[in-house]
C-alpha positions, 0 to 999 in steps of 0.5 A: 132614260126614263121617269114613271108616274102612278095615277089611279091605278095606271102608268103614265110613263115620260120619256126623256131623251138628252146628251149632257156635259161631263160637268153637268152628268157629275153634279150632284144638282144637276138632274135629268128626271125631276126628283120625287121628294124635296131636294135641291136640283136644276134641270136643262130646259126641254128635259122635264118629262113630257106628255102630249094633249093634242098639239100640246107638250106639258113638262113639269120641271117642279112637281108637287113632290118635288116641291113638298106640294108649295107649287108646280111650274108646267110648261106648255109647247104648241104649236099655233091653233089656226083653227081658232080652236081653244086650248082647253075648254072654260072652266074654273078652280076652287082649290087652285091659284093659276098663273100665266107667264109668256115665255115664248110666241103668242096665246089669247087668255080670257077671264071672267069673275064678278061679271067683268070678262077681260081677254088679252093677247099675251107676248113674251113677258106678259102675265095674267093671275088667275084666282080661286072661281075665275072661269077661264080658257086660253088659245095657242096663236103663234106657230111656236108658243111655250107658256109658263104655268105656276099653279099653288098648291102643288100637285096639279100636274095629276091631271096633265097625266090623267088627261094625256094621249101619249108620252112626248120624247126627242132625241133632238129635244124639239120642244113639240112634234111639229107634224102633230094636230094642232085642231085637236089640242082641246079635251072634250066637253064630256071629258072636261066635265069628269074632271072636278076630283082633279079641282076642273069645274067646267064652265060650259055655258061660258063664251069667250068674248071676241070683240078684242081690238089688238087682242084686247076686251073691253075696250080702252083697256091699259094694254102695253101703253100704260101702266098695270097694277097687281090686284088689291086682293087674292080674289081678282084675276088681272093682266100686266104687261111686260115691264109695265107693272110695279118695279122696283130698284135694289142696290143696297144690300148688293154689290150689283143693281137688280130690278125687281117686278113683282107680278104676285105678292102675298096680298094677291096669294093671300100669303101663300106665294109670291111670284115675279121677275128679277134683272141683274146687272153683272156682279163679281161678288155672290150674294147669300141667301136663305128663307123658310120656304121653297123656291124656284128660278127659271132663267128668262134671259142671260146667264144665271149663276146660284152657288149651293151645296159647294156646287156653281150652277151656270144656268141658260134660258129656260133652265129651272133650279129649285132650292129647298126652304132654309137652303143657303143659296148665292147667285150673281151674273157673268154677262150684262144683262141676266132676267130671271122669273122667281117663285117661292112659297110663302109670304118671306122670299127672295123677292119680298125681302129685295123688295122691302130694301128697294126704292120704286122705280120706273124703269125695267132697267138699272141706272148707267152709273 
């Protein structure tokens, strides 16, 4: 099976190669190609067709069409670059909002705006919003690594294809080619400055600081041993741990606890976006749902369960389900413990609205009774 992309005149083709559950091939939701307009679906983690930048493997399990350009979610898989090679030179966007989620392993992020450097060394769960003119680049250090990019607006997928060597596909859907370069993952200078029709100004000048000490700069920096704030505007890049960010406690408007830890709001995306994680606890009755802009899930931990369109949906890690604005959607949790990265346009979500039901709370787990 196979999808094609158009750009500038070429095809990029990506591969997808899987085996599926009857239930799963007779759903009307469940996709193995990513749709090229606004409908509801989920698709398998790995599934999202691949294409290969050096060492590393880009899926694009929300594109701009399919999300009428509100944002793309883009996973990287790669492995570790023990040369100390970057994973793409420093540049910086004015059009675009990036952000960084940790899904798996380890990779370094350096930020710069305002003349204020930060770096860290991101672990499972850890985040870092990069905004409008923030130069920045990243390293890949742990042997199996797979980020989680959310980048507002849509689209920005185009120059994964434009940049990329070859298309990525497994019969045994392994997240990358373990036998792949992995000093060769980063574009070249010359090619990394041809870039700014795809919003990629390259920031050639700029070096990355590496005077961290336990993956940190500058130093007595809060790094998971204390508390992270989300920035007080859409303008400053910022970092937050797992866990250590602002949480919330919902239980009023449920028949289950949920903990919500925002990690963007609409003050940080100037409205646009709000973006954070959500935990459950096991829950019997489905609560519904339904907001004017688009959103989507990507299953961190546990199992989610989302009911729509008279379908239920039993979603595992890494599994992505996309649900269209003024869509009636319910979900809930059959196991213990169920932890989801939520991301929806606009600035009415899911999120906001638990949020502004919730008490603060200071812990990233529900109370025993």
């Amino acid at each position: 099976m196979f999808s094609k992309f158009f750009l500038a005149g070429a095809t990029v083709v990506c591969f997808v190669t899987a085996s599926l559950s009857n239930s799963t091939s007779s759903s009307s939701i469940w996709v193995t190609e990513v749709p090229t307009y606004v409908r509801p679906y989920a698709i398998a983690h790995y599934l999202a067709g691949g294409c290969v930048i050096g060492a590393q493997v880009y899926r694009f399990p929300v594109t701009g069409p399919s999300s009428g350009y509100a944002f793309s979610l883009i996973s990287t898989n790669a492995p570790g670059s023990g040369s100390g090679s970057l994973g793409v030179l420093p540049h910086i966007h004015e059009v675009h909002y990036e952000n960084f989620f940790n899904f798996r392993g380890r990779f370094q992020l350096w930020t710069d705006k305002y003349d204020d450097e930060n770096t860290r060394v991101l672990g499972p769960g850890d985040y870092c919003a990069v905004p409008h003119n923030t130069t920045h680049t990243f390293q890949i250090l742990d042997p199996n690594t797979e980020m989680v990019g959310v980048i507002q607006p849509g689209g920005f997928e185009d120059l994964f294809y434009a940049l990329s060597s070859a298309n990525y596909s497994s019969s045994t859907l392994s997240p990358y080619d373990p036998s792949a370069n992995n000093s060769a993952s980063s574009p070249s200078a010359s090619v990394i400055s041809s870039l700014q029709s795809f919003d990629v100004y390259a920031q050639l000048d700029y070096s990355p600081r590496r005077d961290a000490i336990n993956g940190t700069a500058p130093a007595n920096t809060t790094w998971h041993d204390g508390p992270n704030a989300l920035a007080t505007d859409a303008y400053t890049p910022y970092f937050v741990a797992k866990d250590y960010g602002p949480k919330y406690l919902n239980s009023a408007s449920q028949s289950f606890y949920q903990v919500i830890q925002p990690l963007v709001t609409p003050t940080q995306s100037a409205g646009n976006f709000s973006m954070g994680t959500i935990t459950i606890a096991k829950g019997s009755i489905k609560s519904t749902n339904s907001y004017p802009g688009h959103a989507a899930f990507e299953v961190l931990e546990g199992q989610l369960m989302v009911s729509m369109q008279g379908e239920v949906l039993s979603l595992l890690q890494g599994d992505v389900v996309f649900i269209p604005g003024n869509t009636t959607y319910g979900y809930w949790s059959q196991v213990a413990y169920t932890k989801f990265l939520h991301v929806g346009s606009g600035a009415k979500g899911l999120d906001t609205t638990l949020i502004a039901a919730s008490e603060e709370w200071d812990s990233p787990v529900w109370p025993t009774s």
